[in-house]
C-alpha positions in Angstrom: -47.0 2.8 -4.9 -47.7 2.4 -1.3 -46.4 -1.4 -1.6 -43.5 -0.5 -3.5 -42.4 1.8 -0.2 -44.1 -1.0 2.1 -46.2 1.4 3.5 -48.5 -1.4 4.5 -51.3 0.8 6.3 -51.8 3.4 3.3 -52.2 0.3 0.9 -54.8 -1.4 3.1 -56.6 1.9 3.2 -57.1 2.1 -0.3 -57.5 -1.6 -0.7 -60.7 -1.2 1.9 -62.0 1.0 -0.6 -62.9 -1.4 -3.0 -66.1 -2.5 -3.3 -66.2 -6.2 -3.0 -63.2 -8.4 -4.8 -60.8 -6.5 -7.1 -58.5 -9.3 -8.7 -55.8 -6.3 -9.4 -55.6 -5.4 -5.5 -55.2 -8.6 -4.9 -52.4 -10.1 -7.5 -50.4 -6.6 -6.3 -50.8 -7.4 -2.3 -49.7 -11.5 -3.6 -46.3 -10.3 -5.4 -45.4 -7.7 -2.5 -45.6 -10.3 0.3 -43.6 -12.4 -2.6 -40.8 -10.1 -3.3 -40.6 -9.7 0.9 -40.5 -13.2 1.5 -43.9 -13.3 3.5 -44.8 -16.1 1.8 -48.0 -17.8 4.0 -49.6 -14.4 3.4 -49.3 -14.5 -0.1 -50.4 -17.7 -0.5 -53.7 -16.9 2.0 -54.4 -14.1 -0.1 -54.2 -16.5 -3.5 -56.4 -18.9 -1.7 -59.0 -16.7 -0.4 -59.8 -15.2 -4.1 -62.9 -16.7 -5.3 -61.5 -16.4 -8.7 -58.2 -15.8 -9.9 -56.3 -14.7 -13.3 -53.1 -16.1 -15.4 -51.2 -13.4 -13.0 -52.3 -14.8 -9.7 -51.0 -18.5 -10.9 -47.7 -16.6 -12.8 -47.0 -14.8 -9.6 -47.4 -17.5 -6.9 -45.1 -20.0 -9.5 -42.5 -17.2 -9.7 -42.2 -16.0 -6.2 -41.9 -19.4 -4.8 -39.0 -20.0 -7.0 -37.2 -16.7 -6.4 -37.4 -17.9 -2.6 -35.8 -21.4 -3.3 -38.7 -23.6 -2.5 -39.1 -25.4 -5.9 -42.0 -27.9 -5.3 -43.9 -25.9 -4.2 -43.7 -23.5 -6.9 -43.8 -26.4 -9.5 -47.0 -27.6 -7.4 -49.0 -24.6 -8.4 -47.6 -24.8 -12.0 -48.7 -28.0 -12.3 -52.4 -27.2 -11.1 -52.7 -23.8 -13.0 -55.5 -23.7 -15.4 -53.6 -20.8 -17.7 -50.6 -22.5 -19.0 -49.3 -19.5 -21.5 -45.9 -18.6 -22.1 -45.6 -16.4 -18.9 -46.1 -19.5 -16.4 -44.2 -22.0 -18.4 -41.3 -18.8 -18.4 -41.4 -18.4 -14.6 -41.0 -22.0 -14.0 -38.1 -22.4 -16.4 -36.2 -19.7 -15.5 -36.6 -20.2 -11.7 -35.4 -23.4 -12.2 -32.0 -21.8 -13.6 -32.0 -19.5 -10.5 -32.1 -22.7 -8.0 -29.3 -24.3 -10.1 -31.1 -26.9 -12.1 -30.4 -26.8 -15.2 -31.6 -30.2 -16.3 -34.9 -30.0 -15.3 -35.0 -26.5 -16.9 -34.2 -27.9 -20.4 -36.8 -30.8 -19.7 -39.2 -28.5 -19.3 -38.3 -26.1 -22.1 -38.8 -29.2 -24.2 -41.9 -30.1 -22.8 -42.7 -26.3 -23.5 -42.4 -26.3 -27.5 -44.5 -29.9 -27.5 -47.5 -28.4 -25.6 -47.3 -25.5 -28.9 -46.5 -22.6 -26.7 -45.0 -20.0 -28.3 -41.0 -19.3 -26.3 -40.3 -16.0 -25.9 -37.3 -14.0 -25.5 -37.5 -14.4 -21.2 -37.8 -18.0 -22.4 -35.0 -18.2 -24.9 -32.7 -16.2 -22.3 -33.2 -19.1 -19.6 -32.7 -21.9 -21.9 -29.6 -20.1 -22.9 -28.1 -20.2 -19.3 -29.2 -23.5 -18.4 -27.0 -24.8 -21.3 -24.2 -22.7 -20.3 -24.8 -23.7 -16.2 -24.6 -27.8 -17.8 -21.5 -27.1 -20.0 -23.6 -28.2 -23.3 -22.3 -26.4 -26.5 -24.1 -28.5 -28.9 -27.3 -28.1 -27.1 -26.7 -24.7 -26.9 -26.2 -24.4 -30.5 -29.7 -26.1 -31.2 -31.4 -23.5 -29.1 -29.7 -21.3 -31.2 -31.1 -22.1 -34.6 -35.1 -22.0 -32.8 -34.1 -18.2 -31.7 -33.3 -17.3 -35.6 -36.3 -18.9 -37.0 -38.8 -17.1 -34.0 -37.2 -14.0 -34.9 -35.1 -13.2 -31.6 -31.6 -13.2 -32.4 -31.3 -9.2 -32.1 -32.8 -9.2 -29.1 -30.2 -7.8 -26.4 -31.2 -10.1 -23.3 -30.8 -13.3 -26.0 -27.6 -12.1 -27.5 -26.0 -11.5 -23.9 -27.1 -15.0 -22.5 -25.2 -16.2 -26.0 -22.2 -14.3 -25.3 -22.0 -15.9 -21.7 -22.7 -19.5 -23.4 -20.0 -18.8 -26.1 -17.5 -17.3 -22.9 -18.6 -20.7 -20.6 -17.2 -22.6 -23.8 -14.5 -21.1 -24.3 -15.8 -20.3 -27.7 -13.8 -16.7 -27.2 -14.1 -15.6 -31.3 -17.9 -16.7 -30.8 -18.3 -14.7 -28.3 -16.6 -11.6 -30.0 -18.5 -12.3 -33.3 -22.0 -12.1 -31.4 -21.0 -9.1 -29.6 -20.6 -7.0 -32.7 -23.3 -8.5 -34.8 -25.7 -6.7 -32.1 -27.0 -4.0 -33.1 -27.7 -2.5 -29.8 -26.0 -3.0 -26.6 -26.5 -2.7 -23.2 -24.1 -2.4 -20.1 -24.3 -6.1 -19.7 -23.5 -7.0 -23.1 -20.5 -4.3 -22.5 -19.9 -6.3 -19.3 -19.3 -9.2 -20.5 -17.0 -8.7 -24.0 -14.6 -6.7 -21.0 -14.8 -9.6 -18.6 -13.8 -11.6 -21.5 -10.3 -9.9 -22.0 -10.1 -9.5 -18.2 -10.2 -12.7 -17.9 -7.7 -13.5 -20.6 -5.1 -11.1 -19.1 -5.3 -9.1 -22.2 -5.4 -5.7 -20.0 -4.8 -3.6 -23.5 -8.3 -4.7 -25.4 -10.0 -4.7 -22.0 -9.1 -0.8 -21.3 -9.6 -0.1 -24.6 -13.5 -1.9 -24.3 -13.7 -0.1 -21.2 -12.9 3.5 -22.7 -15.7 2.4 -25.7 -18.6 1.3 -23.4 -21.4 3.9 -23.7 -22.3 3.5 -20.1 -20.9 1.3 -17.2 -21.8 0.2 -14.0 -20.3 -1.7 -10.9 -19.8 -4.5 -12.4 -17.4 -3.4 -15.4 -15.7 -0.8 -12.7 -14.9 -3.6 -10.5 -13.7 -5.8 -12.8 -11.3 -3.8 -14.3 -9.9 -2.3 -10.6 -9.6 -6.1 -9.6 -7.1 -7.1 -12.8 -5.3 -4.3 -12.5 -4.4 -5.1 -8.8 -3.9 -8.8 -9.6 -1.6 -7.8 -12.7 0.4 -5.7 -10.5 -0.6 -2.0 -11.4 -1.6 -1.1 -7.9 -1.2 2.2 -9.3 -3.6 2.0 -11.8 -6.4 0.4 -9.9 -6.3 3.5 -6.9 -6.7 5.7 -10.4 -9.8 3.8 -11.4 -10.9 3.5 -8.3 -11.2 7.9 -7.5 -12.6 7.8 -11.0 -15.5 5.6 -10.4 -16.3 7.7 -7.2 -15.9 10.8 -8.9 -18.7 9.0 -11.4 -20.9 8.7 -8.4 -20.8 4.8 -8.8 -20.9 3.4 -5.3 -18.3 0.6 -5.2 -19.1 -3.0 -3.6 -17.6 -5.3 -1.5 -15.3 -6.8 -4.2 -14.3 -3.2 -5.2 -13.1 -2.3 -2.0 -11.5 -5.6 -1.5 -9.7 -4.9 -4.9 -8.4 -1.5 -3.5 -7.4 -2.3 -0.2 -5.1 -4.9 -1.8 -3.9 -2.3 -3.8 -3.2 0.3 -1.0 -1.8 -2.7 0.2 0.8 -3.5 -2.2 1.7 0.7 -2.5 2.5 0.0 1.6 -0.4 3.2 1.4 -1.4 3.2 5.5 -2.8 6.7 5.3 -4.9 6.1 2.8 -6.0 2.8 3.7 -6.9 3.7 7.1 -9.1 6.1 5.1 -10.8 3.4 3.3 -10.9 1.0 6.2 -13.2 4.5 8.1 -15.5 4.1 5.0 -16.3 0.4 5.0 -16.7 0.5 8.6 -19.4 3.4 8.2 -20.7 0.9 5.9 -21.0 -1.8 8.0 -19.0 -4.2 5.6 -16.0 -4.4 7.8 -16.5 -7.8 9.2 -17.3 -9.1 6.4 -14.5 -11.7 5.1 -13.0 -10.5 1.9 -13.2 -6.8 3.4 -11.5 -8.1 6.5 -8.8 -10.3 4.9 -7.6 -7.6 2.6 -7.5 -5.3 5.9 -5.2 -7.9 7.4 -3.2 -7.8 4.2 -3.0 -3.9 4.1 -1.7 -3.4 7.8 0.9 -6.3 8.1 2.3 -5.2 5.1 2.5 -1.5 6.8 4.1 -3.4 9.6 1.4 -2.5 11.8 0.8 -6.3 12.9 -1.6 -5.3 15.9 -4.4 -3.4 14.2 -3.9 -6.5 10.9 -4.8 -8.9 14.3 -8.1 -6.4 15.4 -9.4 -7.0 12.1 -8.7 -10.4 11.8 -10.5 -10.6 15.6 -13.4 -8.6 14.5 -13.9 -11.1 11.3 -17.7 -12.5 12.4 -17.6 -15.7 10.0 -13.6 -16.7 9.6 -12.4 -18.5 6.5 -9.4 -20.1 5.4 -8.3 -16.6 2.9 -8.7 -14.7 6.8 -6.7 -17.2 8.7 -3.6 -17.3 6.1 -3.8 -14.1 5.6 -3.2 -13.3 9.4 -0.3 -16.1 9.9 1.4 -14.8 6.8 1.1 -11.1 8.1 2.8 -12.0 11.4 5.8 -14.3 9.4 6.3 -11.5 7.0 7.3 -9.3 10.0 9.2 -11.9 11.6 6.6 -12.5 14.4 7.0 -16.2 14.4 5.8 -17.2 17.7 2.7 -15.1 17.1 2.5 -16.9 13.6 2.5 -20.7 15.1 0.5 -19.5 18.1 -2.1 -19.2 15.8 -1.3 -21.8 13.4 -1.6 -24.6 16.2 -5.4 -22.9 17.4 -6.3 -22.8 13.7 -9.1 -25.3 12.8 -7.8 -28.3 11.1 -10.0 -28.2 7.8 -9.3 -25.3 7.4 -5.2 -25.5 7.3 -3.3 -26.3 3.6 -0.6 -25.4 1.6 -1.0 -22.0 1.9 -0.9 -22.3 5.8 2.2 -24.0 6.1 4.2 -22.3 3.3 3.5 -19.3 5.5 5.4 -20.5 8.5 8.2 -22.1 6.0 8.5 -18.6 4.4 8.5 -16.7 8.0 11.5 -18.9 9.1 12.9 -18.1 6.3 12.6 -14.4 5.8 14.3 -14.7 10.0 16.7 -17.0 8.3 15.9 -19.7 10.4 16.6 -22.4 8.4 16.7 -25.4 10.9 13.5 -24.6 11.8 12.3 -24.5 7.9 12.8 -28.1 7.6 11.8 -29.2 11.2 7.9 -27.4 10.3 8.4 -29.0 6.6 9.0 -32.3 8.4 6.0 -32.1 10.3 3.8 -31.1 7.6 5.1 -34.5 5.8 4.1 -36.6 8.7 0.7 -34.6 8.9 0.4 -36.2 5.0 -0.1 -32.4 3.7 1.8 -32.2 0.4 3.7 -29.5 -0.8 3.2 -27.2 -3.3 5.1 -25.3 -5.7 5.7 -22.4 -3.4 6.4 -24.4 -0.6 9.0 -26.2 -2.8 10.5 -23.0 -3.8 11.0 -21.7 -0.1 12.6 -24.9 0.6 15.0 -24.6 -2.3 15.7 -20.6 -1.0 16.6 -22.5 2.6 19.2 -25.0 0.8 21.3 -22.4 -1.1 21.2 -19.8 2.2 22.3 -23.0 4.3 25.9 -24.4 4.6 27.0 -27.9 3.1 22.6 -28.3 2.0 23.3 -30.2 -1.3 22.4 -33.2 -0.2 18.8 -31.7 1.0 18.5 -29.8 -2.0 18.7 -33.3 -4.1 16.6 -34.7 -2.1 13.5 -31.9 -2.5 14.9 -32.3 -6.4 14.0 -36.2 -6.2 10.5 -35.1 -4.3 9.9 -32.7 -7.2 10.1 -34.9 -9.9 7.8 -37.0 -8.0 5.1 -35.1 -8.1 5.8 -33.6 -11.7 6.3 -29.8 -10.8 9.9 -30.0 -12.4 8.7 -28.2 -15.1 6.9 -24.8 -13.4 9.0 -22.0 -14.0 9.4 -20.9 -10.0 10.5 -24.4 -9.4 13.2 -24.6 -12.0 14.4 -21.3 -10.8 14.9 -22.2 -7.5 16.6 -25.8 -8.4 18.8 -23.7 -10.9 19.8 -21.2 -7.8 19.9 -24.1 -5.2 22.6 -26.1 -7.3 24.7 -23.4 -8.4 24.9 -21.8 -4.5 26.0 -25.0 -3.5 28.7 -24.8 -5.9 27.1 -27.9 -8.3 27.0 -25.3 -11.4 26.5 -28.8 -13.8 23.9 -29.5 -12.2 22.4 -26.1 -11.9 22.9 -26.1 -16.2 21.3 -29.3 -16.8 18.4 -28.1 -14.5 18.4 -24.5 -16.1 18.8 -26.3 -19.8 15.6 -28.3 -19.1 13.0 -25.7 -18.2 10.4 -25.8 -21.1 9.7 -22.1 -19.9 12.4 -19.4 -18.9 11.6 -16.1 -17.0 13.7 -13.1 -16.3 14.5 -14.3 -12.9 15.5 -17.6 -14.3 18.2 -16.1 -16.7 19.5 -14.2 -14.0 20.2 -17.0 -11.3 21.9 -18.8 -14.2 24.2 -15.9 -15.5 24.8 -14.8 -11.6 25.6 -19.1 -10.9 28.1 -19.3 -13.6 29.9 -15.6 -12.5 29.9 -16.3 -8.8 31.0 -20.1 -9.5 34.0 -18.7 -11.9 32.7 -19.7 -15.2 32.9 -15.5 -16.2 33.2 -16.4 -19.8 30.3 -19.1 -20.1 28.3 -16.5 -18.1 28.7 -13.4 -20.6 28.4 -16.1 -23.8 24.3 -16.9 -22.0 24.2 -13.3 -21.3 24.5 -12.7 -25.4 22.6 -16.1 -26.0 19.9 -14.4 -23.8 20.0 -11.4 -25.6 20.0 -12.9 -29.5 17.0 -16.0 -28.8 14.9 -14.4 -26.5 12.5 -11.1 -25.4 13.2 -11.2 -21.7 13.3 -7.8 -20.3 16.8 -7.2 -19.1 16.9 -6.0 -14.8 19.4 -4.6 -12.8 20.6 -8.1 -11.4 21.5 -9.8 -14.2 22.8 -6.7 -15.6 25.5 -6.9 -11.9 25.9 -10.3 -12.6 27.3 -9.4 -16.3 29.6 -6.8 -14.0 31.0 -9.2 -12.1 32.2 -11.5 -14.9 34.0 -8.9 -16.7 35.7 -8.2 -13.3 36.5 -11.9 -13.2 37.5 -12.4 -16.8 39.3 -8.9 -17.1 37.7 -8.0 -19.6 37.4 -3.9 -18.7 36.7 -2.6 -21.6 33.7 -4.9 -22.5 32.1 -4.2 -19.0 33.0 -0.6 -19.0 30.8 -0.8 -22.5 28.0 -2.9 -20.6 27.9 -0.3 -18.0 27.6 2.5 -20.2 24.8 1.0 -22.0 22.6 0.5 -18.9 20.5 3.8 -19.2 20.9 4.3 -23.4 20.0 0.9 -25.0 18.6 -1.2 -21.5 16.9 1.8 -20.0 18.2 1.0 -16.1 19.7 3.3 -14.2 22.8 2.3 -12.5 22.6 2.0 -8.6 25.0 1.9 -5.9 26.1 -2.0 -6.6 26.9 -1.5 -10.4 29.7 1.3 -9.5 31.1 -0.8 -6.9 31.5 -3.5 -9.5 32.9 -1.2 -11.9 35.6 0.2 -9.1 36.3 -3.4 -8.6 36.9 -4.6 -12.0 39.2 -1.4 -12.8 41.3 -2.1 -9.3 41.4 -5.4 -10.4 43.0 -4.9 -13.7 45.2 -2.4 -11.8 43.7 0.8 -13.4 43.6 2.3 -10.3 43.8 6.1 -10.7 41.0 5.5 -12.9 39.2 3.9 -10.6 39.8 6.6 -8.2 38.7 9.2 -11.0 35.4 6.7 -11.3 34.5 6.7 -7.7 35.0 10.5 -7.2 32.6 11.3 -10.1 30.1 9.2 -9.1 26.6 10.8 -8.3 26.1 10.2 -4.9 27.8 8.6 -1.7 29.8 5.5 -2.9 29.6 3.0 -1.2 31.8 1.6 1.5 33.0 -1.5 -1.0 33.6 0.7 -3.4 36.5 2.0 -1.3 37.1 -1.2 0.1 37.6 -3.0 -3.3 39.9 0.2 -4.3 42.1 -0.3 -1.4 42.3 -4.1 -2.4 43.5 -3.2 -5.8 46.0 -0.8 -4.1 47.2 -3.7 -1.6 47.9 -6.1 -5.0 49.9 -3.4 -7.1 51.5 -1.9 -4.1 50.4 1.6 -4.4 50.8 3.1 -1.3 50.1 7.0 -2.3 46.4 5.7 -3.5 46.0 3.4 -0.7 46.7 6.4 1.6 44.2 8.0 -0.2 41.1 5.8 -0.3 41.9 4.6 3.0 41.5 7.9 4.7 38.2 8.0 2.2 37.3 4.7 4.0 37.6 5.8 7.8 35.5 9.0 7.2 32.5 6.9 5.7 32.6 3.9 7.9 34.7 4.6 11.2 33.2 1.3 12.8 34.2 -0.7 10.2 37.6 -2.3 9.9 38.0 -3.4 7.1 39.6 -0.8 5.3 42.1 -0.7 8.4 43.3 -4.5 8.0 43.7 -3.9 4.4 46.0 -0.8 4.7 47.8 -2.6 7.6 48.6 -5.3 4.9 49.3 -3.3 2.2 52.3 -1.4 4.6 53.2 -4.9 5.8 53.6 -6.1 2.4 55.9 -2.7 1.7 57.9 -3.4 4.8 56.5 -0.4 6.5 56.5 -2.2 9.8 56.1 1.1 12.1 52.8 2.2 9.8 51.4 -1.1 10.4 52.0 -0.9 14.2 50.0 2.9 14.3 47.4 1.3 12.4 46.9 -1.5 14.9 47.5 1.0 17.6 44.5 3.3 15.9 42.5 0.3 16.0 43.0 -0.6 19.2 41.9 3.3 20.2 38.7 3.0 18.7 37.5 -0.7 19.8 38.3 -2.1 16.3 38.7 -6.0 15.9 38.5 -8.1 12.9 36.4 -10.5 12.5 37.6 -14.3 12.4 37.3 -16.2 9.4 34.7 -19.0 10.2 35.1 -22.7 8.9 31.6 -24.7 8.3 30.9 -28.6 9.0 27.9 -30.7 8.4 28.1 -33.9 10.4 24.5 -36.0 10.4 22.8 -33.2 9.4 24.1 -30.8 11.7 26.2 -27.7 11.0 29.1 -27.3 13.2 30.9 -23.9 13.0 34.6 -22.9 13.9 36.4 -19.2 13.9 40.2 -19.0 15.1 40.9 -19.4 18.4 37.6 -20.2 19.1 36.4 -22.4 22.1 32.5 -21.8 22.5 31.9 -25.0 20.6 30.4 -27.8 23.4 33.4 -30.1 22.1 35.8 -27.4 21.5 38.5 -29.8 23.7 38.3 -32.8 21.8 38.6 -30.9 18.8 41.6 -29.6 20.1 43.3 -32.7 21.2 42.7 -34.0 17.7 44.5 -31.2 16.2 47.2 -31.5 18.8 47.8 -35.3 18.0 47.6 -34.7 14.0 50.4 -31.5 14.8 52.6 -34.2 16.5 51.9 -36.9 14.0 52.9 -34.5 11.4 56.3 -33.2 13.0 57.0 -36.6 13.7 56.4 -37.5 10.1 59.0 -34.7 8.9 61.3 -35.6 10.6 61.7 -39.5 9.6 61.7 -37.6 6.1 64.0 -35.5 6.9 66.4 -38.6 8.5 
């Protein structure tokens, strides 16, 4: 008792009281200074016994092991005079716990020659070694010795089985062992739910989870982490207070799990919460803790207390160091992001690192500066991955006249033989039809071995946007008849927008009506803009004014723009009148709706209206905005807006216009001769 609370003083007392040599004081005193790692004393006090017991050899064998120091512990195995089941036990299994499984089977073989009896210890080491060297068959073997000696029902057996069977991949194995037992354990429990965790089958796993009989911190934590990494942050924080209202005291995964989960919920109150209890803890500088911190506060946008923890990280890995240069590009902190990049040790950069900048530029819509820190990571021989691929692809269809990169990065793709991952295809599919190549963007869309929702929608939004309408609503009804993708509120506007295009009213008015009854999405802002549109567009425009007036909230300012369009292509002035006055209480600074009632009075020959709306323009510091012409020329983008000169060769330009304007009058008029 006095060991056991390492009240050293009180046990010497009573060991003092001894007459003479007492083997049992002695084999205690040997395993305490074992289990504390004092191990010289423990071997001085097994060298000064003048005689000493099958637990004096069993102890110093199994102590040495548990401390990593293998010879020596196989050095006293060797030399012990009592080779029972209990020695020839402590040296297997410690060679498990050290890692080597080999030697373990050796010796269990060496074990059933000498006639020694295995017992269930025994059996449950042999068990993991084969599972630690991958060997089914072996495995297998082992199994048929446990029937015949009688252990199969034994718990600690069955659960090293399980874990051999799960190692394997043997998953119906596994299950089949687990309720042939006819008692279980938490571990057992453990790992059937690990099992489906690990399978993604989050149903069966809760359902194990409500079953088990008793849990621990194990089967808590492992249920908090999938939900988290299936994205029910929601669900983990519920699992989480649970398991503290259980009095289970959660562990360094666990709050790890949750912080990532306050930080996906954007949660700062109550993560600063947790971050006060793992720093009472002292677990706060540990790396996983500190890395989800990191996560949890740049995604709050609070960048400088993301860096303190990140700074107060004692042993930095490469999880810490992305996850600080992806917190400052996520808020746009670029600088700060390449700062550290650039001091960041060089094993430790990798994919991760660099699609972290490339996704920062990005998100800033720097796109020059995308392909000048892909370039570099090229020259650097660092090759891309799937994500960077896909940030690249974003960069292409945001930039002007980026076709020809966008093939390229498609040639650089097939390369490598990603072509096929779903995100990749996705992006190709957006990248071409952006850039206006829709055929390409099918044949690329066509090809993917997988579709997801996202994937549908670029597609269906490509061919709308490009002014296929009907080829977009006839994959829209493909989608629907061949395939279970959930429909989303996207592809739903993209469906909108090509019934706009094609006219076809009725059919979107049907689509739009359907949204919340058969598709279960509630219409937002953009849908009843489209709607407005499509109605203005068919020139159904006092029922597009009826629409927008009856919608539930504020409509938006397109909504009146795209009514005012309509009004301005079926000359209705008394409508335009109307909406326009609509317009300029909702968006004074804009002037948009402005120019477009100017045209629409132009275009009635209502030259004095047009003047007082110029004049009203003029009063409140209105101007429209140029239209701006785009030019790639060696891989840089030139751009031009009317009347511009801020361009550095703005005058040659100029001059070249000038001479093709006198080229071209002097051209008419030989015609005209």
């Amino acid at each position: 008792m006095y060991l056991n609370s390492r009240k050293w003083a009180d046990a010497n007392e009573i060991a003092r009281e001894f007459n003479g040599f007492d083997p049992v004081v002695h084999n205690c005193m040997i395993s305490a200074n074992m289990q504390w790692g004092n191990l010289d004393e423990a071997r001085r006090l097994f060298d000064e016994m003048p005689e000493r017991n099958e637990v004096s050899w069993a102890a110093l064998i199994s102590g040495f092991m548990k401390c990593g120091r293998v010879k020596e512990s196989m050095w006293y195995f060797e030399r012990n005079p009592f080779q029972n089941v209990v020695s020839w036990t402590a040296a297997i299994s410690g060679y498990v716990q050290n890692g080597f499984s080999v030697e373990a089977v050796k010796l269990f073989f060496k074990l059933l020659e000498s006639g020694v009896k295995a017992n269930k210890v025994t059996f449950t080491s042999v068990v993991r070694a084969c599972a630690g060297l991958g060997d089914f068959g072996l495995g297998m073997s082992v199994l048929g010795l446990i029937i015949k000696t009688g252990f199969e029902n034994d718990i600690a057996v069955s659960n090293s089985l399980i874990t051999l069977c799960l190692r394997m991949g043997e998953i119906n194995l596994a299950r089949a062992v687990f309720d042939r037992m006819k008692k279980r354990d938490v571990v057992s429990w453990t790992a059937i739910l690990d099992m489906y965790v690990e399978m993604g089958d989050m149903g069966e796993a809760r359902r194990i989870f409500d079953e088990m009989p008793e849990r621990n911190e194990v089967s808590w934590s492992a249920m908090i982490a999938r939900y988290c990494q299936s994205g029910c942050p929601e669900e983990s924080l519920k699992l989480f207070y649970q398991m503290v209202q259980e009095g289970f005291k959660p562990n360094c995964s666990c709050f790890s799990s949750v912080l990532s989960a306050l930080g996906s919920l954007e949660a700062l109150r109550a993560g600063m919460n947790i971050h006060g209890h793992v720093t009472k803890l002292g677990i706060e500088k540990g790396v996983f803790v500190g890395s989800t911190l990191i996560d949890l506060y740049c995604k709050c946008g609070e960048v400088m207390d993301g860096r303190k923890a990140f700074d107060s990280i004692l042993d930095k890995n490469v999880v810490s160091w992305n996850a600080m240069i992806g917190g400052y590009s996520m808020n746009g902190q670029m600088q700060e992001a390449e700062n550290l990049f650039n001091i960041m040790p060089l094993p430790l950069r990798n994919n991760v690192s660099w699609s972290a900048i490339i996704a920062g530029y990005l998100d800033c819509q720097q796109c020059d500066k995308v392909f000048e820190v892909f370039n570099e990571m090229l020259l650097l021989g660092e090759i891309p991955n799937k994500s960077t691929f896909t940030s690249l692809l974003c960069a292409c269809a945001s930039m002007a006249a980026s076709l020809g990169k966008g093939k390229d990065l498609h040639g650089k793709i097939i390369k490598l033989g990603i072509q096929s991952d779903v995100f990749v295809g996705t992006a190709l599919t957006d990248m071409y039809a952006k850039s206006g190549d829709i055929e390409s963007s099918r044949k690329v869309f066509d090809r993917m071995p997988e579709k997801n929702e996202v994937s549908w929608t670029a597609m269906i939004q490509g061919l709308a946007e490009s002014g296929f309408a009907e080829e977009s609503l006839n994959l829209f009804e493909e989608m629907e008849k061949a395939s279970s993708i959930a429909l989303n509120e996207f592809m739903l506007l993209s469906v909108l927008f090509a019934c706009s295009h094609c006219g076809l009213v009725d059919k979107g008015l049907r689509y739009f009506n359907s949204m919340e009854t058969i598709y279960g999405l509630k219409p937002q802002g953009k849908h009843y803009t489209c709607i407005v549109d499509m109605l203005s567009r068919a020139g159904r425009l006092l029922e597009a004014e009826r629409f927008i007036n009856s919608m539930p909230f504020q409509p938006e300012t397109n909504a009146w723009a795209a009514l005012l369009s309509g009004c301005k292509t079926y000359k209705n002035e008394e409508i335009a009148e109307r909406t326009a006055r609509k317009l300029w209480e909702i968006a004074e600074k804009n002037p948009a709706g402005y120019v477009l009632l100017s045209n629409i009075y132009a275009s009635a020959g209502r030259w004095k209206d047009v003047l007082n709306v110029r004049k009203l323009m003029k009063e409140k510091g209105l101007k429209k905005s140029g239209g701006c012409s785009l030019v790639e020329v060696k891989d840089h983008v030139h751009s031009f807006y009317s009347g511009d000169g801020t361009h550095s060769q703005s005058a040659e330009v100029y001059k070249i216009l000038e001479l093709l304007k006198n080229e071209m009058h002097d051209l008419q008029n030989v015609v005209h001769l």
